[in-house]
NUZA-498226 format. One record per residue (C-alpha): residue number from 0; residue in one letter; x, y, z. Coordinates in nm, 4 decimals, decimal comma. Example, Ala and Ser with C-alpha at 12.3 -4.5 7.8 and 13.67 -1.06 7.14 Angstrom:
2
<0 a <1,2300 -0,4500 0,7800>>
<1 s <1,3670 -0,1060 0,7140>>
//
This chain:
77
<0 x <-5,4561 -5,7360 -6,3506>>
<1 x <-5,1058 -5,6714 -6,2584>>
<2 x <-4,8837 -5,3897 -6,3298>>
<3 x <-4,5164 -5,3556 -6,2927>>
<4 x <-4,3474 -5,0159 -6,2400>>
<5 x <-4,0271 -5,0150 -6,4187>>
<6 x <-3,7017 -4,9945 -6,1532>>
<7 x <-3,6073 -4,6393 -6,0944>>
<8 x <-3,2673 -4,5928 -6,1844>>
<9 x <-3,0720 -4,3110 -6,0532>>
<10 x <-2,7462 -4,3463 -6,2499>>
<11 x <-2,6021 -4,5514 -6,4929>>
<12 x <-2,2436 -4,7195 -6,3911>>
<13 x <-1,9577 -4,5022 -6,4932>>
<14 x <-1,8142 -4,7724 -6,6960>>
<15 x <-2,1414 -4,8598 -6,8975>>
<16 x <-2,0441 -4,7644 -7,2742>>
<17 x <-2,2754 -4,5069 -7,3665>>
<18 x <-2,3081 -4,6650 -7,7488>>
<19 x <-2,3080 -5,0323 -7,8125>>
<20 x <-2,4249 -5,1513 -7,4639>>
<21 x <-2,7932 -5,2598 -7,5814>>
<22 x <-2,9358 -5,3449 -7,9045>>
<23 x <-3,3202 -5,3163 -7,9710>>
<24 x <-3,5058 -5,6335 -8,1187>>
<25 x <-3,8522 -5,7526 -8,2130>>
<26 x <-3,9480 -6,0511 -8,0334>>
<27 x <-4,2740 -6,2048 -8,1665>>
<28 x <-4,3905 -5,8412 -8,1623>>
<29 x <-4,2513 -5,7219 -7,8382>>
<30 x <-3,9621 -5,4894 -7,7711>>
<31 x <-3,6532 -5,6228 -7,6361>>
<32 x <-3,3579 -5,5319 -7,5284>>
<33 x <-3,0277 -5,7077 -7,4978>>
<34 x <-2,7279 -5,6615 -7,3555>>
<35 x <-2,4212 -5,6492 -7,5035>>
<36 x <-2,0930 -5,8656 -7,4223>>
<37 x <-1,8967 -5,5918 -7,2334>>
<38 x <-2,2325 -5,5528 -7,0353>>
<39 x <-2,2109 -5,8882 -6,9193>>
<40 x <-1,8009 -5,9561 -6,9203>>
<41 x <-1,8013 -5,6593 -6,6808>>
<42 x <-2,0597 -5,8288 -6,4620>>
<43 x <-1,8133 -6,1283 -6,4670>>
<44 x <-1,5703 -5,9990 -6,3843>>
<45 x <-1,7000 -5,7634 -6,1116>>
<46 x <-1,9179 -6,0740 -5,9742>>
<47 x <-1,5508 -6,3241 -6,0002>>
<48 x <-1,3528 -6,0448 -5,7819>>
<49 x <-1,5999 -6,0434 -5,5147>>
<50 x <-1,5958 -6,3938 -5,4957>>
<51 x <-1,1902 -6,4053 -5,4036>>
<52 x <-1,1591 -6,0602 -5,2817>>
<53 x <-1,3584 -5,7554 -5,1091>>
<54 x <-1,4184 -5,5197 -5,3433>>
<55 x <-1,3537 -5,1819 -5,3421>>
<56 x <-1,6651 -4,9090 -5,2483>>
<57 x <-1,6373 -4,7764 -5,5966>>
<58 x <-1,6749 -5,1459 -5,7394>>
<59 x <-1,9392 -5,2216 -5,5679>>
<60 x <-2,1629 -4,9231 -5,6624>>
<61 x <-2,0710 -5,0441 -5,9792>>
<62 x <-2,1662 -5,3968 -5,9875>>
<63 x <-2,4938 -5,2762 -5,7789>>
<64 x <-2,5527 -5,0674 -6,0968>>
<65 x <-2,5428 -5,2925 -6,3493>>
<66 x <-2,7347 -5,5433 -6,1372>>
<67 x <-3,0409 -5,3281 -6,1457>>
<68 x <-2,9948 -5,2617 -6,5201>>
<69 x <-2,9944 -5,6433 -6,6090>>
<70 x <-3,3640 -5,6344 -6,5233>>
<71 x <-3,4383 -5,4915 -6,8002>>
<72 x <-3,2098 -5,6850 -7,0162>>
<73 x <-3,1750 -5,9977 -7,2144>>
<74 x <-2,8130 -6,1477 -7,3264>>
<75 x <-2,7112 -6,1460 -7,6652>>
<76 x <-2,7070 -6,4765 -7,8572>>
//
């Protein structure tokens, strides 16, 4: 049998809201979570810039963030 460690986080990005950004569901008897819109709009737009531009070191820590976050996460439908 297999087990997966969770990721270690060692911040949340700065621009994460602190209420609204996940919402807690039963899935045929498992906890999920789900991330919200701005969750994943900021990841789109973040992921969009870097495509036509560099972005900036601040940015980047940022998107990094969020990346390791959406690991744990499912979108909302």
């Amino acid at each position: 049998m297999t087990t997966n460690l969770p990721i270690r986080l060692e911040r949340l990005p700065k621009t994460l809201p602190r209420e609204g950004s996940v919402r807690v569901e039963l899935a045929q008897g498992v906890m999920v979570f789900r991330a919200s819109r701005f969750f994943l709009e900021r990841i789109g737009i973040l992921t969009a810039k870097k495509n036509v531009a560099e972005l900036t070191s601040e940015e980047l820590q940022e998107l990094q963030d969020y990346e390791k976050l959406n690991n744990y996460l499912i979108p909302f439908f």
